[in-house]
C-alpha positions in Angstrom: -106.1 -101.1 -29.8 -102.9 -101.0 -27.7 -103.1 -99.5 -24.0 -100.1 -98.0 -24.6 -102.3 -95.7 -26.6 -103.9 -95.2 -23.4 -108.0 -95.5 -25.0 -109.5 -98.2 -25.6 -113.0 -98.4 -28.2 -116.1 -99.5 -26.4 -120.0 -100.4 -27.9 -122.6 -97.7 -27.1 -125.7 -96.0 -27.5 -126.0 -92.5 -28.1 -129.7 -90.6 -27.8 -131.1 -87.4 -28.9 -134.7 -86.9 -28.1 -136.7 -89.9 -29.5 -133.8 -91.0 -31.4 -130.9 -93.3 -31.0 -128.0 -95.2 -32.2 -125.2 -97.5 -31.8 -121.5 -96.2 -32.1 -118.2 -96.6 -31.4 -117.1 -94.2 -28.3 -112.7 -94.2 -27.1 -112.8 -94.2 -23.8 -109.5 -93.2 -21.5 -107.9 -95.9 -20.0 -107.4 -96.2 -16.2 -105.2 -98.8 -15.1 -103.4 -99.6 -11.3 -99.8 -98.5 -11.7 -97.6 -99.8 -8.9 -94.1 -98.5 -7.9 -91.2 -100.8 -7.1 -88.4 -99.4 -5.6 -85.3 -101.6 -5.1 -88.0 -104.5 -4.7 -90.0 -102.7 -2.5 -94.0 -101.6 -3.3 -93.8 -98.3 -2.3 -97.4 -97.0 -3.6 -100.2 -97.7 -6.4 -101.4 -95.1 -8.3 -104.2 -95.2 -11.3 -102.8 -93.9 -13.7 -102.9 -93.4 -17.9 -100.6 -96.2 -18.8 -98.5 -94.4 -20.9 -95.0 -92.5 -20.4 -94.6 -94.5 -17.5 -90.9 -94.0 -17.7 -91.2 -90.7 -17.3 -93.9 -90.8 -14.4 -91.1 -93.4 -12.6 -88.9 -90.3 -12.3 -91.0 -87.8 -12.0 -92.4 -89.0 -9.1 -89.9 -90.5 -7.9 -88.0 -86.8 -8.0 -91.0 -84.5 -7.0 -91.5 -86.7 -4.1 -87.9 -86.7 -3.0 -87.6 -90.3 -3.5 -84.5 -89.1 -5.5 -82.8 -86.3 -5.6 -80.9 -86.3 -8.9 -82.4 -87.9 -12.1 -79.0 -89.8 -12.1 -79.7 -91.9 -8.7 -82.4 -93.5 -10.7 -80.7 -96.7 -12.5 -83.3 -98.0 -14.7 -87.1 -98.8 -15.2 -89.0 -102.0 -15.9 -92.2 -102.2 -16.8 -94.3 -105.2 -15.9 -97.7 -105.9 -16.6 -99.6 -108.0 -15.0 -103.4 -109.2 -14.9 -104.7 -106.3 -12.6 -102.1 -103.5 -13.6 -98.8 -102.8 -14.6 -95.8 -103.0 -11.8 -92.7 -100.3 -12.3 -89.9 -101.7 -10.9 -87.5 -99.3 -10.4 -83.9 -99.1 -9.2 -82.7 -96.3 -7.5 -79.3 -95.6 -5.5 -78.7 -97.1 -2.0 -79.0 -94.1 -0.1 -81.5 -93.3 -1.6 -83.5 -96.8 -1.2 -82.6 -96.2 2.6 -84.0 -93.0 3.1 -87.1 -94.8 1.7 -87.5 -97.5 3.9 -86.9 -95.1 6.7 -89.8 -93.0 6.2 -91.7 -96.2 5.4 -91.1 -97.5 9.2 -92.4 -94.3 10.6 -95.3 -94.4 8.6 -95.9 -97.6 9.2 -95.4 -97.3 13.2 -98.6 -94.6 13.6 -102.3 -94.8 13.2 -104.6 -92.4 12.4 -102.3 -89.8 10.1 -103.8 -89.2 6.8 -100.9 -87.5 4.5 -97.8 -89.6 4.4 -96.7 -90.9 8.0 -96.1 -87.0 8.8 -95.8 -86.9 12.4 -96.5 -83.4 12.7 -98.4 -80.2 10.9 -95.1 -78.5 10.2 -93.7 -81.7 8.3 -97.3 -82.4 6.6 -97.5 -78.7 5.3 -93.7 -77.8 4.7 -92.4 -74.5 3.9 -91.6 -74.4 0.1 -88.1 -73.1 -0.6 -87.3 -70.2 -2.9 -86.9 -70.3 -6.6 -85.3 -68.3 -8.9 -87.2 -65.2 -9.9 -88.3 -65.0 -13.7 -90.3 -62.1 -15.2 -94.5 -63.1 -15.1 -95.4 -64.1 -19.0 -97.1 -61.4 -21.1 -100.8 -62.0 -21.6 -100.1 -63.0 -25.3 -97.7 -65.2 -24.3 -99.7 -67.5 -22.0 -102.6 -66.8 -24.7 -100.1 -69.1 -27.5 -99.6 -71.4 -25.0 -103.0 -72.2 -24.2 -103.7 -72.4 -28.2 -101.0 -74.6 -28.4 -102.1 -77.1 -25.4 -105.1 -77.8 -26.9 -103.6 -78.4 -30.5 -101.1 -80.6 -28.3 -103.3 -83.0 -26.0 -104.7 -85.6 -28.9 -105.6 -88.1 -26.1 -108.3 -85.6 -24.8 -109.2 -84.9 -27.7 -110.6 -88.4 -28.6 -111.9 -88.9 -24.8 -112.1 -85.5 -23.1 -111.0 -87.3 -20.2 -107.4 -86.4 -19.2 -105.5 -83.8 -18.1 -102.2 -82.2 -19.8 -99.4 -80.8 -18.2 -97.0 -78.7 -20.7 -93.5 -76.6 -20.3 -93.7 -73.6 -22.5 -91.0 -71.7 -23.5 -90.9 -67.5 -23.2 -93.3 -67.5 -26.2 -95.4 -69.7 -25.1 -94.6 -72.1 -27.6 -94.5 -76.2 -25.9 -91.5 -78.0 -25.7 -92.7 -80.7 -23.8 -96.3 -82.4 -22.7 -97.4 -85.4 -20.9 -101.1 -86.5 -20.6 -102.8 -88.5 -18.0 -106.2 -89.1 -15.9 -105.0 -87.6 -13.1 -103.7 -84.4 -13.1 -100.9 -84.9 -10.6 -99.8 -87.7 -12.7 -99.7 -85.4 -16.1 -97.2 -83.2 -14.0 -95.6 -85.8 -12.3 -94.3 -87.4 -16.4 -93.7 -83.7 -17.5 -91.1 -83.4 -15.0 -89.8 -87.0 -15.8 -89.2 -85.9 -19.2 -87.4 -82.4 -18.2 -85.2 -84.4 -16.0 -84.4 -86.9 -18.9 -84.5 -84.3 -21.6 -82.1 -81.5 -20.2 -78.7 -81.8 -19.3 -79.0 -78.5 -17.6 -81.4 -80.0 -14.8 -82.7 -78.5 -13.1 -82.4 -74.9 -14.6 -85.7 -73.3 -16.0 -84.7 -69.5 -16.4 -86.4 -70.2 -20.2 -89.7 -72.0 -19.4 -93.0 -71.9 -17.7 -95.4 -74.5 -17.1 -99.0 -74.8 -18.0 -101.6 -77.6 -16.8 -104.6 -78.1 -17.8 -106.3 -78.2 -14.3 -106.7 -76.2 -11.3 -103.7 -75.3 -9.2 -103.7 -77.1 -5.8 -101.1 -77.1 -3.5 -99.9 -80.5 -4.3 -99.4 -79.5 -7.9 -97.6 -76.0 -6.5 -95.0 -78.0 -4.1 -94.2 -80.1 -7.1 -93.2 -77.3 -9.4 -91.5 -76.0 -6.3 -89.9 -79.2 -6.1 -88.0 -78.9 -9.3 -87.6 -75.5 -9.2 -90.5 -74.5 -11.7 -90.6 -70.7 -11.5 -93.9 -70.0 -13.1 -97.4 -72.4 -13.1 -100.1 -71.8 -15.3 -103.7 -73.3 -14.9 -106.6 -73.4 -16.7 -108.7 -73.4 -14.0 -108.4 -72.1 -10.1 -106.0 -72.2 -7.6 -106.7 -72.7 -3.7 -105.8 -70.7 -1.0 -102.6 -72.6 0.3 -101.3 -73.2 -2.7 -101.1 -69.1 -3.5 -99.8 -68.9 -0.1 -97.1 -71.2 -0.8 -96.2 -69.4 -4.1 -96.1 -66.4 -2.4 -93.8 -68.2 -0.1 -91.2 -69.4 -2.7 -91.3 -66.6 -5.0 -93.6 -68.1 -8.1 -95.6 -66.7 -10.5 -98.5 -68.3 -10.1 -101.5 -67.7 -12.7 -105.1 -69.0 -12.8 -108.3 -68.5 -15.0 -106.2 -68.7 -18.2 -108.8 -68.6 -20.7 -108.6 -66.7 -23.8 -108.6 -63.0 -23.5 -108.0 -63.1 -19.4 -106.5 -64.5 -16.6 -105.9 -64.0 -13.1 -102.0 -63.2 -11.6 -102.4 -64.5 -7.9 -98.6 -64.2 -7.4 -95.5 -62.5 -9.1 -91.6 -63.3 -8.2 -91.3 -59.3 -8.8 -90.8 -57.9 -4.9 -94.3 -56.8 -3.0 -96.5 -57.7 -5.9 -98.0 -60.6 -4.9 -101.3 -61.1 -4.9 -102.4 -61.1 -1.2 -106.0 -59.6 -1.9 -108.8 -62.2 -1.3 -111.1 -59.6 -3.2 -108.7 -59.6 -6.4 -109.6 -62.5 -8.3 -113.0 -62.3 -7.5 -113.4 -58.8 -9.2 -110.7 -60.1 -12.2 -113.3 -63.0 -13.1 -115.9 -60.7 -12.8 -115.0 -58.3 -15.9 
């Protein structure tokens, strides 16, 4: 079986009381993934080694490697014995800003997110997006019917996360799978950026991930401008204060029949209430 399946078939024994058996089991696979910028090994993530293209920009945009899909000049993928390498080219001034914030990082000690020198560059106010009406509970209810319909990979291992932009019925346009979850948004945003020529306007979509909601996975919606995030599961507290911040509709809990609004981009109805989601989970 290819790994650009991303599973692989492996021997087992499954049990049930006194009873047992030998079986086939498909297992996710987990592979090293390293970036290469302009020659450069930038960072190694593990990673499902598929739609790599689209986690090269991805990242390389929601980490403001890049600013523009278009400084990005081409992928190649390389695999080697312990991992695949991703070397990508990307524009001059862009490869410069790079090895800039790779000489500060690598001039301190003891600093453990990014090189980030102080609190107010390690936590960074997010900026404002555009405001977009919160999606009806029916809505998000098609889109969550839809995501699992849409995610065969976990559906053979129930070992990956999805990350999917929905349009205003809820029905998905786009979805990217991987082991991590930051990864899964990381190639939905990669294929956005290669799929619209409107980049980076998302007055139609929403997206939806499979996960809960940290900050990272806020700031990188942020990032691109992403208006509304969905998750399956719960938010934290800094990342509903940093949709509050921006302006997002941020929802969590989305299960069939409920969820929980933390945050609206309609004025003063944010969810500020520690107490709310408690007592919405609750019902």
């Amino acid at each position: 079986m290819s790994v650009s399946e991303g599973r692989r078939a492996f021997s087992v024994t499954r049990r049930q009381g006194a009873e047992s058996e030998t079986a086939q089991d498909l297992l996710a696979e987990e592979v090293a993934v390293a970036l290469v910028y302009n020659g450069l090994s930038h960072v190694v993530m593990m990673a499902s080694p598929m739609d790599l293209d689209d986690f090269a920009l991805g990242f390389s945009l929601s980490e403001g490697i890049i600013e523009r899909p278009e400084q990005l000049y081409g992928v190649e993928q390389v695999t080697q014995k312990l991992g695949v390498e991703l070397h990508i080219e990307i524009a001059s001034e862009c490869f410069a800003r790079l090895k800039e914030h790779r000489r500060n990082l690598a001039g301190r000690t003891g600093c453990g997110l990014c090189g980030a020198e102080s609190l107010q560059q390690a936590v960074a106010t997010p900026k404002p997006v555009d405001a977009i009406a919160l999606p009806e509970g029916e809505v998000i209810e098609n889109a969550l019917a839809q995501l699992r319909k849409n995610q065969p990979l976990q559906s053979i291992t129930g070992a990956v996360h999805g990350a999917a932009l929905c349009d205003l019925g809820g029905n998905i346009l786009l979805l990217r799978e991987d082991v991590g979850r930051h990864n899964a948004l990381d190639k939905l945003i990669g294929a956005r950026a290669e799929d619209r020529e409107d980049y980076p306007a998302n007055a139609e979509s929403f997206v939806l991930i499979s996960s809960r909601a940290s900050y990272e996975m806020v700031n990188k919606c942020n990032a691109m401008g992403i208006s509304t995030l969905v998750a399956v599961s719960a938010p934290t507290a800094l990342a509903v204060e940093h949709a509050s911040m921006a302006g997002m509709n941020l929802v969590g809990f989305a299960r069939t029949g409920r969820h929980v609004v933390y945050t609206t981009s309609e004025a003063g109805q944010g969810a500020n209430n520690e107490e709310q989601p408690s007592l919405a989970r609750a019902k």
